[in-house]
C-alpha positions as CSV (number, residue, x, y, z in Angstrom):
1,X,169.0,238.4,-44.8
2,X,167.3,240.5,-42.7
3,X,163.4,240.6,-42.3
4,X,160.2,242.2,-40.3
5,X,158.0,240.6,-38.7
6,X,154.1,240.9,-38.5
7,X,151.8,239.1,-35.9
8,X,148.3,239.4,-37.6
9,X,145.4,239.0,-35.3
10,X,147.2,236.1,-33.1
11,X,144.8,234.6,-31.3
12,X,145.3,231.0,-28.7
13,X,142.8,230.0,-26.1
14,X,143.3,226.9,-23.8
15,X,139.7,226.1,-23.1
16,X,137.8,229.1,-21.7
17,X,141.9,230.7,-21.0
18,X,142.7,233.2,-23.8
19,X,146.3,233.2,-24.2
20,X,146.3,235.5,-26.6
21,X,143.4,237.7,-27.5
22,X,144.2,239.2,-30.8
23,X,147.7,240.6,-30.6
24,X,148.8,242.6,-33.0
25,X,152.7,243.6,-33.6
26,X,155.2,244.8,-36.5
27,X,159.2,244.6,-35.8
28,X,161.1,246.1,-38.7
29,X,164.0,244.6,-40.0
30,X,166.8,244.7,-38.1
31,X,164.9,245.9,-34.7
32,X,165.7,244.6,-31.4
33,X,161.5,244.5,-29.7
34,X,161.2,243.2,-26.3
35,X,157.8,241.6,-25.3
36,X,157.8,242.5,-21.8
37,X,154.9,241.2,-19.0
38,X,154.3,239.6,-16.0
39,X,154.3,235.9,-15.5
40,X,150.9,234.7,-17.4
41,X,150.9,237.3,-19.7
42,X,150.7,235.5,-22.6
43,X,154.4,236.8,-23.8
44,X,156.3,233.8,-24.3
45,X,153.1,231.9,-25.8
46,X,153.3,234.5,-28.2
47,X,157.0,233.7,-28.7
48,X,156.3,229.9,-29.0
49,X,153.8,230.8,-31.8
50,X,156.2,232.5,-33.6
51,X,159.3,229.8,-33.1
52,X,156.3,227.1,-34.7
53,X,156.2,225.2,-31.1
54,X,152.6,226.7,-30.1
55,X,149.5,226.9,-33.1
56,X,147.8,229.6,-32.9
57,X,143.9,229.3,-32.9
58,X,143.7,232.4,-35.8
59,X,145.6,235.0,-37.5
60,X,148.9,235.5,-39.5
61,X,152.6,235.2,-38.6
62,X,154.2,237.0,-41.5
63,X,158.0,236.7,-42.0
64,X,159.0,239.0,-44.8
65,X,156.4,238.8,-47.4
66,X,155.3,234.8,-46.0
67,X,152.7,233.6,-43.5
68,X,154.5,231.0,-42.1
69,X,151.8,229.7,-39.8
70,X,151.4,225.9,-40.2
71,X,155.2,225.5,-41.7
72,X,157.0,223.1,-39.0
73,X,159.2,224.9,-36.7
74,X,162.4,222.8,-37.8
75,X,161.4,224.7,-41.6
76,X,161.0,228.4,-40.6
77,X,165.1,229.6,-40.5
78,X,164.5,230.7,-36.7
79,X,167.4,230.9,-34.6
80,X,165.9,230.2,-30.9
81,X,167.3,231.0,-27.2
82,X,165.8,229.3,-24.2
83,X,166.2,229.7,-20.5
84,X,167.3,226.5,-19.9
85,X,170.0,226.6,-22.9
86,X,169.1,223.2,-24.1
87,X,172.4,221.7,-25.0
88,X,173.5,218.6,-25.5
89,X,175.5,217.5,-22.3
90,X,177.3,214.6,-24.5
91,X,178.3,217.0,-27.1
92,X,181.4,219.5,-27.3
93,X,181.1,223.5,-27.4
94,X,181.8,222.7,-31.2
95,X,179.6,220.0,-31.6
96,X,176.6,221.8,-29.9
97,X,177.6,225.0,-32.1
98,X,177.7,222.9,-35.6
99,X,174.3,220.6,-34.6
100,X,172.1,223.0,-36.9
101,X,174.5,222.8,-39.2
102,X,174.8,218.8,-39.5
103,X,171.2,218.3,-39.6
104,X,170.6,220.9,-42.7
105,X,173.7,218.8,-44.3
106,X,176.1,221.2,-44.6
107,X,179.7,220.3,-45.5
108,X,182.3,219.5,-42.5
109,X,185.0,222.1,-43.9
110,X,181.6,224.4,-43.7
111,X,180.7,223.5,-40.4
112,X,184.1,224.3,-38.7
113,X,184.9,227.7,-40.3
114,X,181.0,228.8,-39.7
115,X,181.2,227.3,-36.1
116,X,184.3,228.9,-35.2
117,X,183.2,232.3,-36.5
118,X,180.1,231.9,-34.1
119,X,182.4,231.2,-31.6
120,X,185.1,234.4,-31.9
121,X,181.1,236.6,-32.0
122,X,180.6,235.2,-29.0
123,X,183.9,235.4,-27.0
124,X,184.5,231.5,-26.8
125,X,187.3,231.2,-29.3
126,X,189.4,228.4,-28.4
127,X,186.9,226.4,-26.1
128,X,185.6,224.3,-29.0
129,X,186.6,220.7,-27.2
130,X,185.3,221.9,-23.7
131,X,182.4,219.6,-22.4
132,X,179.5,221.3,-21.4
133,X,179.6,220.9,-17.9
134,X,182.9,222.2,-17.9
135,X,181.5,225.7,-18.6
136,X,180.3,228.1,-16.1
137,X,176.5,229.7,-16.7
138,X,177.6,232.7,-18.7
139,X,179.5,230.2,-20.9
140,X,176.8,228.0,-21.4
141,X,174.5,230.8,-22.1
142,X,177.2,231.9,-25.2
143,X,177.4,228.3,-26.5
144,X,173.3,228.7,-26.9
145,X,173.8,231.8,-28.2
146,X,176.7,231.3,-31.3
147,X,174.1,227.8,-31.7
148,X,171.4,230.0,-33.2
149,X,173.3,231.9,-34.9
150,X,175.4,229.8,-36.6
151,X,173.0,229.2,-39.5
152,X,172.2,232.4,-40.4
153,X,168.4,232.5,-39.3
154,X,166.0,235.1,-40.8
155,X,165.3,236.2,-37.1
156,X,166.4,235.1,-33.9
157,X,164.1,234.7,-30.8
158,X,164.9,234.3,-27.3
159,X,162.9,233.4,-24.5
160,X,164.2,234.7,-20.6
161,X,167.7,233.6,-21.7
162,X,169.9,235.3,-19.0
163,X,166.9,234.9,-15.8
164,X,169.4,232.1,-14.1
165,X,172.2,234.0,-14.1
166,X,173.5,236.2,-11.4
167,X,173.0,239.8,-11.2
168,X,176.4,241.2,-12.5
169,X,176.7,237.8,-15.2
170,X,173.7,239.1,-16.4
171,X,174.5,242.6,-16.5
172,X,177.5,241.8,-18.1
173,X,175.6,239.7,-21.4
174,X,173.0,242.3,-21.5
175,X,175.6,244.5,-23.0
176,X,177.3,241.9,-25.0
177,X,173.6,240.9,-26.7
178,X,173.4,244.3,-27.6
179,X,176.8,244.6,-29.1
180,X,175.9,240.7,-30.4
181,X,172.7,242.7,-32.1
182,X,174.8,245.5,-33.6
183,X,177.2,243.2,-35.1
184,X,174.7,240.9,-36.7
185,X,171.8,243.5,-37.9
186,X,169.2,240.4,-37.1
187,X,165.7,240.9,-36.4
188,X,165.4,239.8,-32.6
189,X,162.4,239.4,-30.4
190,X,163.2,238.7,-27.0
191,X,161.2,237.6,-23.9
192,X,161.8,239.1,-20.5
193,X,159.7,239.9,-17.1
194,X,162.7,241.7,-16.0
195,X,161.9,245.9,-16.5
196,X,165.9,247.0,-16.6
197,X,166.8,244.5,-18.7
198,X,163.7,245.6,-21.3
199,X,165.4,249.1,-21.1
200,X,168.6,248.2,-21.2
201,X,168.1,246.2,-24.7
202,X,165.3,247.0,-26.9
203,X,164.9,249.6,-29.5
204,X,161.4,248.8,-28.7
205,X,159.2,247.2,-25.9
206,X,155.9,245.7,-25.9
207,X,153.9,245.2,-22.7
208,X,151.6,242.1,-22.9
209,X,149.1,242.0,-20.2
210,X,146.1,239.7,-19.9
211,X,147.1,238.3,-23.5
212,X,147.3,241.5,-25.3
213,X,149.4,244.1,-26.3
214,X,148.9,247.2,-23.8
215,X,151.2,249.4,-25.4
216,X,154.3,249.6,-27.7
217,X,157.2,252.4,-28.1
218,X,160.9,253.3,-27.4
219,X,161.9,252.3,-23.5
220,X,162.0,256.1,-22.9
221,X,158.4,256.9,-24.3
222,X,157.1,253.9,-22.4
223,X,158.5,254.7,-18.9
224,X,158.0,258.6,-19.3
225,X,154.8,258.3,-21.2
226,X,153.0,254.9,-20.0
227,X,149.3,255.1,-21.3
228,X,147.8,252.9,-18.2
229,X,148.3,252.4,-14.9
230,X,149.4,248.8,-15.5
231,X,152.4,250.1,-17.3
232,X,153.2,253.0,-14.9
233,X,153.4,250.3,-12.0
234,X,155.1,247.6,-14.3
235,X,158.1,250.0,-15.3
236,X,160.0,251.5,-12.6
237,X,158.0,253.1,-9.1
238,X,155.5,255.2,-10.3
239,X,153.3,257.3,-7.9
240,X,149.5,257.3,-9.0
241,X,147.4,261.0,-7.2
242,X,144.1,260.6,-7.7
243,X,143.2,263.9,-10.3
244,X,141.3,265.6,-7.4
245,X,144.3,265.8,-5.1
246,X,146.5,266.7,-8.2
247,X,144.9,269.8,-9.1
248,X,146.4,271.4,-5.5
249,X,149.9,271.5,-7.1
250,X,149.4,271.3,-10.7
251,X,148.9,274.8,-12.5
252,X,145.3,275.3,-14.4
253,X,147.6,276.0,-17.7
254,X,149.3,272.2,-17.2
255,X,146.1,270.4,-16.7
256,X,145.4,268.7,-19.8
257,X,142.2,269.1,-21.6
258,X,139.7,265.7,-22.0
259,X,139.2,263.0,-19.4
260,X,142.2,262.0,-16.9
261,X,141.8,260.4,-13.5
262,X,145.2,260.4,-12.1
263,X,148.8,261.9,-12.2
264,X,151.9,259.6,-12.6
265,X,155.1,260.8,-10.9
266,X,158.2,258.8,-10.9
267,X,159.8,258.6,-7.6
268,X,163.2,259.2,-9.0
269,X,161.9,262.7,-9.7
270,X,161.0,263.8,-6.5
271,X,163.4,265.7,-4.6
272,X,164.0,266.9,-0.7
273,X,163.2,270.8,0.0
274,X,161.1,274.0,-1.1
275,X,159.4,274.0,-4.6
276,X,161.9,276.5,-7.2
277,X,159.9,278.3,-10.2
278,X,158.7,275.7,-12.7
279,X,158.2,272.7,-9.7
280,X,155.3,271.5,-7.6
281,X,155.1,271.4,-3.9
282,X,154.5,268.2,-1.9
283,X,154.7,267.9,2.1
284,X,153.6,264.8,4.0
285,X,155.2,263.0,7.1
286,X,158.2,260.7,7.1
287,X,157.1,256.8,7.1
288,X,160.2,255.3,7.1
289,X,163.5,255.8,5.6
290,X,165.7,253.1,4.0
291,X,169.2,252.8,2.9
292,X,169.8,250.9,-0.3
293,X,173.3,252.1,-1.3
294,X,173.0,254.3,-4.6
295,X,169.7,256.0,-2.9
296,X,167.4,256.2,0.3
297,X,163.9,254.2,-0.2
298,X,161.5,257.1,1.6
299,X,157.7,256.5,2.5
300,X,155.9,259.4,2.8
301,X,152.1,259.7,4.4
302,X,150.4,262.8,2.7
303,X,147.6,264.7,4.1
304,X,144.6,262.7,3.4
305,X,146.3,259.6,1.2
306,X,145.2,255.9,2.5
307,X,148.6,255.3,1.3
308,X,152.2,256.1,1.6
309,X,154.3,257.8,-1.2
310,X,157.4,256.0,-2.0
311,X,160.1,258.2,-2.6
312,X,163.8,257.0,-4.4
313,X,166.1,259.9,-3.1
314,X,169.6,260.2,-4.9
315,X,173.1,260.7,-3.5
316,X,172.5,264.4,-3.7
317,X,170.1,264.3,-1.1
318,X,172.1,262.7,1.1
319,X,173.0,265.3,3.7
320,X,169.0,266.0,3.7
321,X,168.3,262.5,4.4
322,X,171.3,262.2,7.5
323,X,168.7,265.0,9.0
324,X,165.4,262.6,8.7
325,X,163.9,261.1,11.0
326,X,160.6,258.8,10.8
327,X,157.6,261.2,12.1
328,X,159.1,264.3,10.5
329,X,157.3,266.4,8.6
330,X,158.8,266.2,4.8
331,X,159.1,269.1,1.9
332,X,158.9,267.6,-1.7
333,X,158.8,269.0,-5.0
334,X,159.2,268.0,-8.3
335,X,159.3,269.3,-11.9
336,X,156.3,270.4,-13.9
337,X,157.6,268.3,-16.8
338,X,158.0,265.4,-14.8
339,X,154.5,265.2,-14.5
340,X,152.2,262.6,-17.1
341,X,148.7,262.4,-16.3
342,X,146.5,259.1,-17.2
């Protein structure tokens, strides 16, 4: 059955180290929330609390209608995902997929026809007698996978499970989780310090910095609309203009009313050449200029900046950029609704 999940006040300090300073978060049932941070955050200590391996110094973890802190973690019907996989070297694809099974004592005619429909959901139909080590990465990571699913958990939690494999493997099972997600309707929670990969899954994502919760919403509303720097910088390449500098190319009417100290651009959204209607005008002096196959990496100096502007330029700036050269004076401009002041 699918359930939400409430984190109440969670609080964990090691020593004078707070963990987690009173985090507060509700997934609905059925969502698909990525806790997303830097290394130290505090997001997969908020994980552990919720999988029963970490006890948290105060507040609720509420499963459906049930605080389930203090139950043992091998009593609170989670389905868990680790980086490392955790299998069992010794054991089969089959035997690994059935072990929650055996030790909740469920029949063997049970075990094979739930193992092997874990199995098909996961694309590794017919490799039940394959030793581990027979498998390659993205195999192993499937094996894990139809493992917690196998016995029906309330929610399933996964911690950095695709960070050891390569880029295109992991590409590759970032789609299948999702279609894994669709298929199942599960509550997930899922641990990651990887931005795309946040985007790419979640119905929502929730930046932990410093042990807290910085901000929650959809992956558009947080990269279009972060509410801190830290965000702005942590999702994609965001250019920060001090507010002063700003109001030379923002219109009075688009300032916003109430205290803001800087403007957010994205660097996807500038583009090469003179300001149309509705845009902003930029110039500065070409850095450098870098190559990186889908776009051109630009630094820009502007006129009294300590630092450079990075700029991502698209394919359809291409002839543009053939013409650049570092020391040239640049024209930028970018759309007024583009813009997102903090």
């Amino acid at each position: 059955m699918t359930v939400p999940v409430s984190l109440i006040g969670i609080s964990k300090a090691f020593g004078s180290f707070k963990a987690l300073d009173v985090v507060d978060l509700d997934v609905k049932a059925g969502e698909f929330v990525t806790l997303l941070g830097p290394s130290g955050s505090g997001k997969s200590s908020l994980l552990m609390a919720i999988a029963g391996f970490l006890q948290p110094d105060a507040g609720e973890i509420r499963i459906g209608d049930k605080d389930i802190v203090g139950i043992p973690a091998n009593q609170r019907n989670i389905g868990v995902v680790f980086q490392s996989y955790a299998l069992f070297p010794h054991m089969s694809v089959r035997e690994n997929v059935a072990f929650p099974l055996r030790v909740r004592g469920v029949s063997r005619a049970e075990m094979a026809k739930r193992s092997e429909r874990a199995l098909q959901m996961v694309q590794l139909a017919g490799l039940d007698d394959r030793r581990i080590s027979e498998l390659s990465g993205g195999q192993r990571q499937r094996v894990a996978l139809a493992r917690a699913i196998v016995f029906e958990p309330s929610i399933m939690l996964l911690d950095e499970p695709l960070s050891a494999l390569d880029k295109n493997l992991r590409e590759q099972m970032q789609i299948e989780l999702r279609d894994l997600h669709k298929a199942l309707g599960l509550t997930m929670i899922y641990v990651t310090h990887d931005q795309r990969e946040a985007l790419t899954l979640s119905d929502r994502i929730a930046v932990v910095n410093g042990g807290k919760i910085v901000q929650v919403g959809t992956p558009i509303s947080i990269y279009t609309r972060p509410t801190s720097a830290f965000v702005a910088e942590f999702l994609g390449e965001a250019i920060l203009l001090p507010i002063d500098y700003a109001k030379n190319i923002v219109p009075q009417s688009m300032r916003p009313a109430g205290s803001v100290s800087q403007l957010m651009l994205r660097a996807e959204d500038l583009r090469i050449g003179s300001a149309p209607q509705g845009a902003a005008a930029l110039c500065g002096i070409v850095r450098q200029c870098v190559f990186q196959g889908d776009s051109w990496l630009l630094e820009v100096n502007l006129p009294n900046s300590l630092s450079p502007m990075r700029v991502r330029a698209q394919q359809a700036d291409g002839e543009a950029m053939s013409r650049l050269t570092n020391g040239d004076s640049i024209d930028l401009f970018v759309n007024h609704d583009r813009m997102h002041f903090l």
